[in-house]
C-alpha positions in Angstrom: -57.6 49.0 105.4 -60.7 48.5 107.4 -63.6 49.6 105.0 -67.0 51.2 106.6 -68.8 47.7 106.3 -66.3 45.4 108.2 -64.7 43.6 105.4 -60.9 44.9 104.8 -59.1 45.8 101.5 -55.7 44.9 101.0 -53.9 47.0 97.9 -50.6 44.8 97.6 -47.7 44.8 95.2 -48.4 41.4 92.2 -45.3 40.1 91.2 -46.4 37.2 89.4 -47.3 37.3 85.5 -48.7 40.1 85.0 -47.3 41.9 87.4 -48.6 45.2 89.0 -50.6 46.9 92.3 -54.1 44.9 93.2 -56.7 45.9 95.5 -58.7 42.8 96.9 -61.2 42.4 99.7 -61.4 40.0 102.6 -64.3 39.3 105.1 -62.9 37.7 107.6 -58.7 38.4 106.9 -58.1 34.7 106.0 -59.7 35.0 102.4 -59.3 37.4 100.5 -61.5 37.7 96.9 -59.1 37.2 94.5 -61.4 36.5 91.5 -63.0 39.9 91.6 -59.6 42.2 92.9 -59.0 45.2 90.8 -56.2 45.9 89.1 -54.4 49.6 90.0 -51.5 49.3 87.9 -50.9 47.0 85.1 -46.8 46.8 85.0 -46.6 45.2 81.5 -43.3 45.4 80.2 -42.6 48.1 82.3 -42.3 45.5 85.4 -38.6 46.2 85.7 -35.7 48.5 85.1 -33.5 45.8 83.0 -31.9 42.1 83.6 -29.7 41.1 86.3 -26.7 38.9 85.4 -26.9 37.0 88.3 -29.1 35.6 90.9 -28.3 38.0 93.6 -31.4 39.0 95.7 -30.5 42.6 96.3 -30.0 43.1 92.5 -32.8 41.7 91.3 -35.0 43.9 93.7 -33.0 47.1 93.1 -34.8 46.9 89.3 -38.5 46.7 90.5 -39.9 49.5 88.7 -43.4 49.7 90.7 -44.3 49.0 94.2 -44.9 50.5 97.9 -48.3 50.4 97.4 -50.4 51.7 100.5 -53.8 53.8 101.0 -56.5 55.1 103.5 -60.0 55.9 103.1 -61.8 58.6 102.4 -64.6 60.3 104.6 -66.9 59.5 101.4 -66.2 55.8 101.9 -63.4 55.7 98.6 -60.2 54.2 98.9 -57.7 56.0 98.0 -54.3 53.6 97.0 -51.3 55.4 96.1 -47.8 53.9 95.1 -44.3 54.8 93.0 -44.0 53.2 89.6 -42.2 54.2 86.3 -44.2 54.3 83.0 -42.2 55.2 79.9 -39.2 55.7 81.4 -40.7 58.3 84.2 -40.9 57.4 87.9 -43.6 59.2 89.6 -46.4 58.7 92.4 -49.8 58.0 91.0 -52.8 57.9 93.4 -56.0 55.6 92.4 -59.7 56.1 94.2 -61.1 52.7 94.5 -65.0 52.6 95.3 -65.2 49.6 97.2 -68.7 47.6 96.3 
């Protein structure tokens, strides 16, 4: 999303360890600051619905229990991220304003 300033935030789905919804910023869209991204949603455990028994790509996706992760911002300047995850056992939208510094 272009922010007020010129830079750009990106809110994008982490799937390495730990795994969970970041926001990070970029000045010029070829580096993007990811020493000082945010964290939206920390996954934890709850990273996935359960274990695949085989390596099948479909499957394995099918039991991501977190992602679509998009946002716009606000006429104040916020961002506001929003995304589907599942948090003890309940899947639900949850919406995060970001102030962008």
């Amino acid at each position: 999303m272009a922010l007020p300033d010129g830079r750009v935030a990106a809110v994008y789905n982490h799937r390495g360890d730990p795994q969970g919804v970041r926001v990070a910023v970029s000045e010029d869209l070829s580096a993007f600051d990811r020493d000082g991204e945010l964290t939206v949603f920390d996954a934890g455990a709850e990273a996935t619905f359960g274990e695949t028994d085989h390596e099948n790509f479909l499957a394995e996706h099918l039991l991501i229990a977190f992602g679509k992760p998009q946002g716009f911002l606000d006429a104040d300047g916020t961002l506001l991220t929003f995304f589907w995850c599942t948090s003890q056992g309940v899947t639900h939208t949850r919406w995060v304003r970001v102030a962008v510094t």
